[in-house]
C-alpha positions in Angstrom: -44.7 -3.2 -31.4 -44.1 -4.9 -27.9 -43.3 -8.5 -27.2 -47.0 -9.3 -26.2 -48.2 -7.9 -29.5 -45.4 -9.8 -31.7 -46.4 -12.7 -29.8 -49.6 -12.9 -30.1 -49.7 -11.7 -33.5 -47.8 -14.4 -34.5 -49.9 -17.1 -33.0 -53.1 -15.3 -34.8 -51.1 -15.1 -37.9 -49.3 -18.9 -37.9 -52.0 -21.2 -36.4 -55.0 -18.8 -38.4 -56.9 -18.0 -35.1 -58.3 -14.2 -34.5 -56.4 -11.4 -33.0 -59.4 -10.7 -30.6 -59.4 -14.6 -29.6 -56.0 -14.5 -28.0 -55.1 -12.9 -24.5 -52.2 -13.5 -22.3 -54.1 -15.4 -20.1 -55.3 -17.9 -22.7 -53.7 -21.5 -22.1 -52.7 -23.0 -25.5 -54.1 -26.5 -25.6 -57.3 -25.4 -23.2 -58.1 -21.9 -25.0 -56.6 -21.7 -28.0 -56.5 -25.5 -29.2 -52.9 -26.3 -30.1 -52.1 -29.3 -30.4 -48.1 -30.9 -30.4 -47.4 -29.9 -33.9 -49.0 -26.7 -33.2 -46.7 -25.9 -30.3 -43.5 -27.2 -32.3 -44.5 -24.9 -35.3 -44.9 -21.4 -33.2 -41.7 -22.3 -31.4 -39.7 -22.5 -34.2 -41.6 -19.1 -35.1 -40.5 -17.5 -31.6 -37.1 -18.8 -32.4 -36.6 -17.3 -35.2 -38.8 -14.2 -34.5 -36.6 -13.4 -31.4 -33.1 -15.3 -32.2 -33.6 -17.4 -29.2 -33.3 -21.1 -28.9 -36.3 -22.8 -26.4 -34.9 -26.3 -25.6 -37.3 -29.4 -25.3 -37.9 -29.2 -21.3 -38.8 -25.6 -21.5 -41.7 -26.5 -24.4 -43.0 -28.7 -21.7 -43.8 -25.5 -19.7 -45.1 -23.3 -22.1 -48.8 -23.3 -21.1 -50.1 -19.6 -22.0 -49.5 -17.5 -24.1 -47.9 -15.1 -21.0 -45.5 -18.3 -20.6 -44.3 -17.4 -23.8 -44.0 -13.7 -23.4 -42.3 -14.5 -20.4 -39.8 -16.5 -22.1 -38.9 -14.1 -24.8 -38.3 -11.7 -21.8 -35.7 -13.1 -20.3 -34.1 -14.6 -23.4 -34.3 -12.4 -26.0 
């Protein structure tokens, strides 16, 4: 399973929003509705998915779901 897959699997999975409703492209407080606790909660997931550590200024940039991708790329 690829990065984009895990990714966005785990968003479906965590924050209970359909597969088919999430695409790299889709910003996650515009598109897919998450809110602060939201974003905390599939960080820690991505953390612990991907044994990375995602430090409070890089949340801040995290706007799609390719942000995210993105940042498992380069620090997983």
């Amino acid at each position: 399973m690829s990065i984009e897959e895990k990714v966005m699997n785990l968003i479906s999975e965590e924050l209970r929003i359909p597969r088919e409703k999430i695409e790299l492209t889709s910003h996650v407080v515009d598109d897919l509705n998450f809110d602060s606790l939201d974003n905390i909660q599939i960080v820690l997931e991505i953390e612990q998915l991907f044994d990375i550590e995602i430090s409070d200024d890089e949340i801040d940039d995290i706007l799609t779901v390719q942000n995210i991708v993105d940042y498992v790329k380069n620090y997983a």
